[in-house]
Structure formats: structure tokens, C-alpha cells
N, C-alpha and C positions, 0 to 999 in steps of 0.2 A: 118793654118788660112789664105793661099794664096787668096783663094774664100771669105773671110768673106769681108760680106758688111755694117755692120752695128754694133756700140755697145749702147747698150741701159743701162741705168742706171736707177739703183732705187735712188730714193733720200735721203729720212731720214734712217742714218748711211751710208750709201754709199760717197753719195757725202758731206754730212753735218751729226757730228753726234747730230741731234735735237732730238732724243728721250728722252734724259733727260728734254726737256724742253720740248715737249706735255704732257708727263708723268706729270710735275709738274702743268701744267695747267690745265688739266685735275681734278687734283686731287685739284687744288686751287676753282673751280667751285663747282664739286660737294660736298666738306667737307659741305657747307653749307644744303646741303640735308640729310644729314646721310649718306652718301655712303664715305665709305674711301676706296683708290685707292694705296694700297702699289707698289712701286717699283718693287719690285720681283714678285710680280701677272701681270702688267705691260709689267716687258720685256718680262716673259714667255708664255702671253697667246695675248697680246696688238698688240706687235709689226708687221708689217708687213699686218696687216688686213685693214678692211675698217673701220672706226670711228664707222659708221653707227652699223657692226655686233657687234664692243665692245662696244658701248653702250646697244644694244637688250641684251647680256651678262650680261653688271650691271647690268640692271633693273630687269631682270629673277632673280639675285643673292639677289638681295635688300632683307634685312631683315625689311618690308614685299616688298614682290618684288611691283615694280612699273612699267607704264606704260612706255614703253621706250621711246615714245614724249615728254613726260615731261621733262625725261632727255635730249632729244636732243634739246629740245629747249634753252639749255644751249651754244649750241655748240656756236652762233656768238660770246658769249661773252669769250670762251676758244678760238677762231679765233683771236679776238680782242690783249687776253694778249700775246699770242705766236708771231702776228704781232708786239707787242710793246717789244718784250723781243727780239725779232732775227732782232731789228733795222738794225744794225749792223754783217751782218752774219759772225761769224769765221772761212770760207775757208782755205783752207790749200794753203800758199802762192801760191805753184809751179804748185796751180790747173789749174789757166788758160793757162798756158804754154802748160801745159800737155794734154789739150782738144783742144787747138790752134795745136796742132802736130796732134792729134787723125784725130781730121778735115777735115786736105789736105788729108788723106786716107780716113776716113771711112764718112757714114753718124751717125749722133750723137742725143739720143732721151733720155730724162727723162721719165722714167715711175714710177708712183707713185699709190700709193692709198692714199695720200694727196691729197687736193683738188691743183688745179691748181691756185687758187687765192691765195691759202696760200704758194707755193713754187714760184713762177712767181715772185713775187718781190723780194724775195732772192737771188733768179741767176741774176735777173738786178741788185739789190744793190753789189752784190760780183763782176759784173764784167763780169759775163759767160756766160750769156744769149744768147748771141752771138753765141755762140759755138754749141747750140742744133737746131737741122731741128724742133723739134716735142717736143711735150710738152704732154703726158699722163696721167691726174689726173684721180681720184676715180668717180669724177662724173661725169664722160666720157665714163662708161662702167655698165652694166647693173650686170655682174658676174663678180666679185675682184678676186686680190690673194687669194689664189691656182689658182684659174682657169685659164685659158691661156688668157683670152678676152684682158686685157690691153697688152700683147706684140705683141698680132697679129693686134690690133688697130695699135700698133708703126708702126709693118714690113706694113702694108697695106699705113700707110699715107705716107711711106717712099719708098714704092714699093720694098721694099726689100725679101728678101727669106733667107738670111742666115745672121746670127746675133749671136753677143757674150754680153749674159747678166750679167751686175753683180751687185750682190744681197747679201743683207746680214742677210735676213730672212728665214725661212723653208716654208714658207707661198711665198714668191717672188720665191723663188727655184724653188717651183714647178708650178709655174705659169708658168717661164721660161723653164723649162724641159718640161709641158705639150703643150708649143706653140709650141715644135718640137725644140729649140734652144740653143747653148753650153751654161753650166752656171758654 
């Protein structure tokens, strides 16, 4: 890792584990519609993707299926309660230390298929914000996880060429493996 220039970070479970808590927002919106959103359908199908595609999913699944803007027009107000429930994000104390070290070495980017309005005030409210060159959200990029687009966005804003991703989805893996970079 003498040559590595760069580590790029997924956010939700990586750096913060929120997926219990889009999962429950998610699922607090649309109960009202008839769409119920288990947990285990969630982490194994949810995680890691763009909002956008697991919504076009519910809706295709809807028993009767629904138009997916319907659903998505849900989305500000699952934005809104995940904004009011992560006031207070629970970082893991020794995070900023850990990224303040990273730092003097490497260049340092979040890459997400969150939206960048939804994770941008977390990493200020925790403290860390500081710490990243780059900030990569979902609607920053035309092809999501899997595809490579969001970490070549990072390495291009970063002017970097070689970079250590870490990821903790199948869907970010090979995002990261298909940009050409260690994960």
C-alpha cells in the first residue's frame, strides 16, 4: 500500500451503521400505502443500492404493483424523519482521530449512494467533515453501485489513480472492484 493515494469510504455501515434507521424510515412512510418493508428484504436486497432502484422494486412488487413516483414522492418526508432521528449521529468515538491520522497520509472521500444532503450534515454534526477532500452522493452520478461511476467521480475529483475502498455491501464491492481499485 506504499503507492496508495487515496481511501474512499462508503458511508451507511461503514462509517456510520444507519441502515437500521433508513430501513425503519422507510418502512414508517410507506406502511401507510400498503407496502410493508421487512427488515430481512431490506438488508438483503436495499442495502447498498440507489433509493431510486429500491423504490422502482417496491413498486414493480406492490401487490397491485404501483407506479414508482408515487412512491417516490414519499421520499422528502423519509429524508425529513431520518434527518430528525440521526440529530445526533453515533460515531464511534476514536473515528475522528482515526481519519485526522488517515489524512496527513492519504487524500480522504465518502462515497455514497446516499444523497449528499442526507449524509453532509452528519459528518459536520459528528465532527468529521473536515477530514474528507470529496463528498460523493447518489445524485452525483448517473450509474450507482455496482457500477464503477461513483469511485471514479472520487479518484477524478481527487486526481488520484490508486485508492483503497471500504465497503460493506456486494453492490459497493463491486462498484469498487469494477473502478479498477483494492476493496
Amino acid at each position: 500500500m506504499s503507492d496508495l493515494q487515496a481511501i474512499f469510504f462508503d458511508f451507511d455501515g461503514v462509517l456510520l451503521d444507519t441502515e437500521p434507521v433508513h430501513w425503519a424510515c422507510w418502512a414508517e412512510v410507506l406502511a401507510p400505502l400498503g407496502i410493508a418493508l421487512g427488515w430481512e428484504y431490506y438488508r438483503d436486497r436495499c442495502i447498498g443500492i440507489d433509493d431510486r432502484d429500491m423504490v422502482r422494486t417496491l413498486a414493480a412488487r406492490a401487490d397491485p404493483p404501483r407506479e414508482w413516483d408515487t412512491l417516490w414522492a414519499f421520499y422528502p418526508e423519509k429524508k425529513r424523519l431520518f434527518q430528525q432521528r440521526m440529530a445526533a449521529p453515533p460515531f464511534e468515538p476514536d473515528l475522528a482521530a482515526l481519519l485526522a491520522g488517515l489524512h496527513r497520509t492519504y487524500r480522504l472521500a465518502v462515497v455514497t449512494s446516499s444523497s449528499t444532503s442526507e449524509i453532509e450534515p452528519l459528518l459536520v454534526g459528528g465532527g468529521i467533515r473536515e477530514h474528507f477532500d470529496t463528498i460523493v452522493g447518489g445524485e452525483e452520478v448517473t450509474r450507482h453501485k455496482p457500477a464503477p461511476e461513483p469511485y471514479l467521480l472520487a479518484a477524478a475529483r481527487l486526481g488520484v489513480r490508486r485508492a483503497l475502498v471500504l465497503e460493506d455491501s456486494a453492490a459497493g464491492i463491486a462498484s469498487g472492484r469494477a473502478a479498477g481499485f483494492e476493496v
